[in-house]
C-alpha positions in Angstrom: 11.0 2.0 -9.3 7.4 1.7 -8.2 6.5 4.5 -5.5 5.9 1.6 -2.8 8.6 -0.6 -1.0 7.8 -3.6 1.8 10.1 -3.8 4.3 10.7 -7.7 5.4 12.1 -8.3 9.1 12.5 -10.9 11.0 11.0 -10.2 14.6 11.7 -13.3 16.8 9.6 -16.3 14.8 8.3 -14.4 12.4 8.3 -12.2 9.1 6.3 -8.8 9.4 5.9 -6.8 6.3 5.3 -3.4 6.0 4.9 -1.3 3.3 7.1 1.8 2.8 5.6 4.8 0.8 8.1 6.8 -1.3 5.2 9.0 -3.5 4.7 12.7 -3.2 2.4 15.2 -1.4 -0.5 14.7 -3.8 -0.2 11.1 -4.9 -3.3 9.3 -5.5 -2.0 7.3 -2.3 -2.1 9.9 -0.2 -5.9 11.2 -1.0 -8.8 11.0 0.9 -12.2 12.8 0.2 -12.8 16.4 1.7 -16.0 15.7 2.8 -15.2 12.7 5.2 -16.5 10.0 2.5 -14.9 6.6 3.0 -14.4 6.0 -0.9 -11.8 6.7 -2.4 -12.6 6.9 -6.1 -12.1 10.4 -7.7 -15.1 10.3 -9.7 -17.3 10.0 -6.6 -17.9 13.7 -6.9 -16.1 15.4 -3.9 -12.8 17.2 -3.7 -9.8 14.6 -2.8 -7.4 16.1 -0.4 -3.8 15.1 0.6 -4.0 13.3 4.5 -0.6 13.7 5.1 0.7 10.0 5.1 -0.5 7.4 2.5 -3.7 5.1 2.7 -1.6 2.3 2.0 0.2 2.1 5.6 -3.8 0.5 6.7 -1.9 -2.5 5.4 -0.5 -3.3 8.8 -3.3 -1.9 11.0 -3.9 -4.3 13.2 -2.3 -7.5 10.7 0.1 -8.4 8.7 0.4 -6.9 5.3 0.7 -11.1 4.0 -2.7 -10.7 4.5 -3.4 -8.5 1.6 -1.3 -10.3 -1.1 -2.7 -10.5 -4.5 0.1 -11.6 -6.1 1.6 -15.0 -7.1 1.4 -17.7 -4.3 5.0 -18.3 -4.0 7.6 -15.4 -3.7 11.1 -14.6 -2.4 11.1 -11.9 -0.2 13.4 -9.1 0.5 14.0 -5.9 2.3 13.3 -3.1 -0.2 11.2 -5.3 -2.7 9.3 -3.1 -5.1 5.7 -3.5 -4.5 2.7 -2.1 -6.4 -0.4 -1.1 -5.0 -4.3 -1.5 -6.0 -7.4 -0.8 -4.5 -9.9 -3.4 -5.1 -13.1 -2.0 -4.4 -13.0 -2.5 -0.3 -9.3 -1.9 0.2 -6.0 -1.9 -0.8 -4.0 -5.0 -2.0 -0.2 -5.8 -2.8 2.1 -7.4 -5.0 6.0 -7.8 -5.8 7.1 -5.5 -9.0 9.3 -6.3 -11.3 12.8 -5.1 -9.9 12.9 -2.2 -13.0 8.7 -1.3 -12.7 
């Protein structure tokens, strides 16, 4: 199981996604830099700190996690679906798991 679930409803016409965190206090998803620096990289030379919620819910600030797909083109969707999670230099981006990552 990857730490990282997307939830898939259907709200009226259409499919919102949202990513569901299941790491712990600490995880590497969860970090942000003591001194109020926006990267995110460990070997930027501050402390990292845990925010209390992961950096990976900005997926749905404001848009739709679809959005930030890096994955395949095509995929089935479903409630639950393991997802893993990368940053990519500017932000974070998504794609299914295999069901036993």
């Amino acid at each position: 199981m990857t730490g990282h679930t997307m939830s898939v409803q259907l709200e009226r016409d259409m499919v919102v996604l949202t990513p569901v965190c299941h790491e712990p206090e600490g995880a590497l998803c969860r970090l942000r830099c003591d001194s109020g620096c926006p990267d995110y990289d460990s070997d930027h030379g501050h402390e990292l700190v845990d925010r209390g919620y992961c950096n990976v819910e900005w997926l749905t600030d404001g848009g739709n996690a679809a959005e930030f797909h890096a994955g395949e083109t095509e995929i089935s969707l479903y409630d639950g679906m393991p997802i893993t999670v990368q940053w990519n230099g500017e932000g974070y981006e998504w794609s299914k798991a295999d069901r036993d990552a």
